[in-house]
C-alpha positions as CSV (number, residue, x, y, z in Angstrom):
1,X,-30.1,-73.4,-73.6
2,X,-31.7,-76.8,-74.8
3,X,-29.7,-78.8,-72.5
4,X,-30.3,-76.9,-69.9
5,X,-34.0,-76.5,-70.4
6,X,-34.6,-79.9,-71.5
7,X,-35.8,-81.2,-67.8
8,X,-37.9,-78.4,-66.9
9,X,-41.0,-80.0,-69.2
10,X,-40.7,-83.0,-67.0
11,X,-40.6,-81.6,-63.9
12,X,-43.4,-79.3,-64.8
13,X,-45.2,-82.6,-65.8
14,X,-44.6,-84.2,-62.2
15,X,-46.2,-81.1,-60.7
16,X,-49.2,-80.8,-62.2
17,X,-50.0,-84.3,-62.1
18,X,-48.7,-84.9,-58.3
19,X,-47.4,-87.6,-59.8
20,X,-43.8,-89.5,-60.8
21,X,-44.3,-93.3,-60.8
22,X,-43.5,-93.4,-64.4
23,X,-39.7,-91.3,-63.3
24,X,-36.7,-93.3,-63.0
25,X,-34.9,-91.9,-59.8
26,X,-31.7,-93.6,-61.1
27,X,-31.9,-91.7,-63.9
28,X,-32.0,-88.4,-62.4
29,X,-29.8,-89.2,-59.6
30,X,-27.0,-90.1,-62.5
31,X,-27.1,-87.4,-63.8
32,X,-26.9,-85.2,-60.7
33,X,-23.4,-87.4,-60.1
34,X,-22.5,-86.2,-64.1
35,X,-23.2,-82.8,-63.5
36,X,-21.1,-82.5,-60.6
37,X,-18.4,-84.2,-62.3
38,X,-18.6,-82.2,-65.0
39,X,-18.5,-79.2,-62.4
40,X,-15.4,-80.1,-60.9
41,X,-13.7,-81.0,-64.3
42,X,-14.7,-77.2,-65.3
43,X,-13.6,-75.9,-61.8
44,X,-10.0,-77.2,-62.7
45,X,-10.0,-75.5,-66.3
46,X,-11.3,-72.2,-65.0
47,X,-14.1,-72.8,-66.9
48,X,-17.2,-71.0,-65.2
49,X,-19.9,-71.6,-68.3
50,X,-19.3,-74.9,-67.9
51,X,-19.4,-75.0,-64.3
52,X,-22.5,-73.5,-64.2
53,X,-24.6,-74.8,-67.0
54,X,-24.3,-78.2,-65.3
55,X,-25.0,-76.6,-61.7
56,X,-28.4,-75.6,-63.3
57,X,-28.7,-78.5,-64.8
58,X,-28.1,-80.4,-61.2
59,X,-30.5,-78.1,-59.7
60,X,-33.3,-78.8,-62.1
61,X,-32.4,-82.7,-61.9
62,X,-32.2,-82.1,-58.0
63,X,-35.8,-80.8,-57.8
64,X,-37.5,-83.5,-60.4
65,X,-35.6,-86.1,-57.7
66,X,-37.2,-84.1,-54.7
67,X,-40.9,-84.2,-57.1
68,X,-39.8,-87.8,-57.6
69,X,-39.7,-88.7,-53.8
70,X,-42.8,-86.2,-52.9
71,X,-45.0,-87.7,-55.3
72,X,-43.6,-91.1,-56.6
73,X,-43.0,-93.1,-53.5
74,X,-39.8,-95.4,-53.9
């Protein structure tokens, strides 16, 4: 639950201060590419709490890189 939750401060953060200079869109956009590793490694091990803690994960990183290119430019 941690993991999973542990974004949610920051993008909370980005939208109430219309603001992400201070984000590193590398960052997120790595772990996006992690979490969709990871989905595919729990796809092939019929794994589907693993699959989906790191599709929620993605999707919370997803919308932080969305915030990210709304409100912190390049």
């Amino acid at each position: 639950m941690l993991s999973v939750g542990a974004f949610l401060p920051q993008a909370w953060r980005i939208y109430q201060r219309r603001s992400a200079a201070d984000v590193s869109l590398l960052m997120y956009l790595s772990i996006i590419v992690g979490c969709v590793m990871w989905m595919f490694y729990a796809y092939v091990r019929d794994s589907m709490e693993l699959f989906f803690t790191n599709l929620v994960i993605a999707v919370i990183a997803g919308g932080i890189v969305a915030l990210k290119l709304r409100y912190g430019g390049r």
